[in-house]
C-alpha positions in Angstrom: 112.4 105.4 116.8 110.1 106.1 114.0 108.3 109.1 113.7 105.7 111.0 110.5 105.2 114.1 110.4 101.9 115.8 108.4 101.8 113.0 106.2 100.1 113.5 102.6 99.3 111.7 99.4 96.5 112.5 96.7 95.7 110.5 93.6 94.1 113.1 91.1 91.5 114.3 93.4 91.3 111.5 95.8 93.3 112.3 99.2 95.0 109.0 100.2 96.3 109.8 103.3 95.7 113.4 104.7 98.3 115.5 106.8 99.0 111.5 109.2 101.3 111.9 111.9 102.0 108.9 114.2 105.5 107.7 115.8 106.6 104.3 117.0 108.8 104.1 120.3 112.0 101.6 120.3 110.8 98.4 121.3 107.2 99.0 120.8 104.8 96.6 118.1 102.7 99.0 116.8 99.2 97.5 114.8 98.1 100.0 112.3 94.6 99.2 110.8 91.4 100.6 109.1 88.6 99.7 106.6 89.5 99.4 102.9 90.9 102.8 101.2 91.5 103.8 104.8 95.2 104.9 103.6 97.6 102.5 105.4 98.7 100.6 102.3 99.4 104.0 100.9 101.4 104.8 104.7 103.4 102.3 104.5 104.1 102.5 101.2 105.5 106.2 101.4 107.9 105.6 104.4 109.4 102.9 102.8 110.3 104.9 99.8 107.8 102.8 97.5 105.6 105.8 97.0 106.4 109.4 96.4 104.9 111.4 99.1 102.7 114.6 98.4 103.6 116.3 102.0 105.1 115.8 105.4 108.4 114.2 106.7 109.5 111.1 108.6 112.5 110.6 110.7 114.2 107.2 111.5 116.2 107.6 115.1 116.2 111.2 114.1 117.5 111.0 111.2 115.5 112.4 108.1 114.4 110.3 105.3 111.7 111.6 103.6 112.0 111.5 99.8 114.5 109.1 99.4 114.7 106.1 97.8 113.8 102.7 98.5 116.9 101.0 98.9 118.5 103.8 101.0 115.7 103.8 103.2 116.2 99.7 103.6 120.0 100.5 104.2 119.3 103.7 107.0 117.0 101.0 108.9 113.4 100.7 107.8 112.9 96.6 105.9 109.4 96.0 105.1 107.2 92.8 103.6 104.4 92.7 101.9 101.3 91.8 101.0 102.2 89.5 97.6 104.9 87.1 99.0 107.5 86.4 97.0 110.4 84.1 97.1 113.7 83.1 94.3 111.3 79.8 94.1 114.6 77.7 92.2 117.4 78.7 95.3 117.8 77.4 98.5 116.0 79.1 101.0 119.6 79.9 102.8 120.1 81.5 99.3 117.4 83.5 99.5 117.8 85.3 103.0 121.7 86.1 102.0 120.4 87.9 98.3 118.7 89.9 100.8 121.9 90.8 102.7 123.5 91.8 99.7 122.3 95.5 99.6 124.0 95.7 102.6 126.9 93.7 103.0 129.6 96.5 101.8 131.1 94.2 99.8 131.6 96.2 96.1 131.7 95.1 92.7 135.6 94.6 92.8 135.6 92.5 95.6 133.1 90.3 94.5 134.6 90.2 91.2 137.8 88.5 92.1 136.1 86.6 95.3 139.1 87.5 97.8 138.9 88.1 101.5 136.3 90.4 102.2 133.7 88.5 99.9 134.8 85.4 101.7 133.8 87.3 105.0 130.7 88.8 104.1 129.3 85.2 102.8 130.4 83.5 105.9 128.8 86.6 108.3 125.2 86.0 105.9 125.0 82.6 105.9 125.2 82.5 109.8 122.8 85.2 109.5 120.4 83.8 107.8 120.6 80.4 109.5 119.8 81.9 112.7 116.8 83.6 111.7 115.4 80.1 109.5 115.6 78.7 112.9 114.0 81.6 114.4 111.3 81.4 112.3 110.9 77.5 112.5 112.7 76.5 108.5 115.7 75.5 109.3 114.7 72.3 108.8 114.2 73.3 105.0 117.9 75.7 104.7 119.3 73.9 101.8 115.5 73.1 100.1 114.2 75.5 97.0 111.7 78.0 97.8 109.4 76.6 95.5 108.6 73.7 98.1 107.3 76.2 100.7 103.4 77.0 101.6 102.0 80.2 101.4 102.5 80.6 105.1 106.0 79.2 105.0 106.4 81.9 102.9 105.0 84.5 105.2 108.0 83.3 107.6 110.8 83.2 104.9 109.9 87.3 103.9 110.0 88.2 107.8 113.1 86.3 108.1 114.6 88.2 105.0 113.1 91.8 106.0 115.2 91.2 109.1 118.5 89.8 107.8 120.1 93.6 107.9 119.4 94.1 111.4 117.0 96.8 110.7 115.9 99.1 113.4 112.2 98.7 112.7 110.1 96.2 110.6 107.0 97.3 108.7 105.2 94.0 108.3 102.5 94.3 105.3 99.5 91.8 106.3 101.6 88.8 107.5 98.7 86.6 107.9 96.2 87.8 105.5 95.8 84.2 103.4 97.1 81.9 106.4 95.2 79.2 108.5 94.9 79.7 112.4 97.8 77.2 113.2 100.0 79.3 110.9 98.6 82.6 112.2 99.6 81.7 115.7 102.4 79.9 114.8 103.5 83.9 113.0 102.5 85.4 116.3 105.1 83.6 118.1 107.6 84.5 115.9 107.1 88.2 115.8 106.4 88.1 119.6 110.1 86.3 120.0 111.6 89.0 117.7 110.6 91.7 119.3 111.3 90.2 122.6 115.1 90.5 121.4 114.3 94.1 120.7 113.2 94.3 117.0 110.8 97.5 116.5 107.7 96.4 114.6 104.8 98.1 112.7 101.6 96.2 111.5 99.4 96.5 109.2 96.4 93.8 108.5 93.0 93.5 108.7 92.5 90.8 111.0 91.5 92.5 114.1 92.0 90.0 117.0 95.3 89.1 115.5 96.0 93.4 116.2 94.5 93.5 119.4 96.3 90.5 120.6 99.7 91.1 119.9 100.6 95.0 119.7 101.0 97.2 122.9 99.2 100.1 120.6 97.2 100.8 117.7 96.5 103.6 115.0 93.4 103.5 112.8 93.1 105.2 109.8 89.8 106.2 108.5 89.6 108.3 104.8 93.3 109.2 105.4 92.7 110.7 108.6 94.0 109.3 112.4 90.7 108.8 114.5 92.6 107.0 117.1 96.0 106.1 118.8 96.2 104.0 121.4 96.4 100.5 123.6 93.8 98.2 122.0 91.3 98.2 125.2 90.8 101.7 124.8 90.9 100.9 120.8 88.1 98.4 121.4 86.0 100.7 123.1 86.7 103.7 121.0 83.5 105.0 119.5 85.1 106.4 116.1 86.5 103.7 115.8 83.0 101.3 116.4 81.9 103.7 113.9 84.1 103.5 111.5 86.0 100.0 111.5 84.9 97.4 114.6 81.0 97.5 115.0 79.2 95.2 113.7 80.1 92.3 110.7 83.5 94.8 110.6 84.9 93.2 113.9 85.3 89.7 112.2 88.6 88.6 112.4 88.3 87.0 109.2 86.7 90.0 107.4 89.0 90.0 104.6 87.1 93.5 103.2 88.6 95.1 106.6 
């Protein structure tokens, strides 16, 4: 589904990420972790067109994206959160998740202009969208409430419900419980574990390792850039590179926020 090729990024003579090449199978949750500076912020950042990259390529269902923008990237298949959660704190949240559909809706300029048919069909298609994913993710209790009225972790679930209002074919989900409380963290588990169960691709990244180990069938540290490891988290666990470098010690804490 998702494959990088010879990944690279440098910031003056710092090497962020150096020549990374992973891919992510249809269907699969893929965790993505690493100590601090380890390079997967910088990853994710590049795939999803918020970076520029230095080197490499990536491919979406075969498809080549590298270099372009953001939005087109969003629109070929690859939606992302991220770490800061943000929300339109005065609309609904209903409003919310359909702003997010708007990239996407085909509807142009002209038709929304003179509100005629195809805008009237487009509204309709996002606001069923959206209120099957509040429900989905548990708020659809709160459809017609601002934003502003929402916890941080009730904001976690609105930003996975609007990376996924385009049907994307995979997810790249930026530390989605980085800041939460264990009922919310398990309550966010459930709710990617549900999504993918109806066959939404997902990548990972966050620093809380149990919530990793738990949840994806595979894993890919990063350590100075570099992959040390790629694989299903028992033989992750066990990895000695990656007791080195990440898990021994104070780093397996699953609430080491330092990573």
């Amino acid at each position: 589904m998702l494959e990088v090729r010879d990944l690279s990024k440098h910031y003056l003579g710092l090497t962020a990420v150096d020549a990374l090449s992973f891919s992510v199978g249809a269907g699969e949750v893929v965790g993505l972790i690493g100590p601090n500076g380890s390079g997967k912020s910088t990853t994710i950042d590049c795939v999803s067109g918020f970076q520029p990259a230095d080197a490499g390529r990536w491919f979406l269902s075969g498809v080549e994206l590298t270099g372009m923008a953001a939005h087109r990237i969003a629109k070929a298949g690859i939606t992302r959160t991220f770490q800061t959660v943000r929300a339109y704190d005065e609309m609904t949240l209903l409003e919310n998740l359909c702003v997010a559909l708007q990239e996407n809706d085909g509807v142009g300029w002209w038709a929304s202009l003179v509100r005629g048919a195809a805008l009237r069909r487009a509204e309709a298609a996002a606001t069923g969208r959206a209120l099957d994913l509040l429900a989905t993710v548990g708020l659809a209790d709160y459809a017609h409430a601002p934003a502003a009225i929402l916890s941080y972790g009730q904001r976690k679930l609105l930003a996975i419900a609007a990376s996924m209002m385009a049907r994307p074919k995979v997810v790249v989900l930026d530390e989605p419980v980085a800041g939460v409380n264990p009922t919310m963290i398990r309550r966010i588990e459930a709710v990617i574990r549900k999504l993918n169960d109806e066959g939404v691709t997902l990548v990972i990244v966050e620093h809380n390792v149990d919530f990793i180990m738990n949840l994806c069938g595979r894993v890919v540290v990063l350590e100075s850039g570099r992959k040390i490891a790629d694989g299903p988290p028992a033989l992750i666990r066990s990895d000695p590179r990656v007791l080195a470098a990440y898990l021994g010690g104070a780093g397996a804490r699953s609430d080491d926020a330092d990573g």
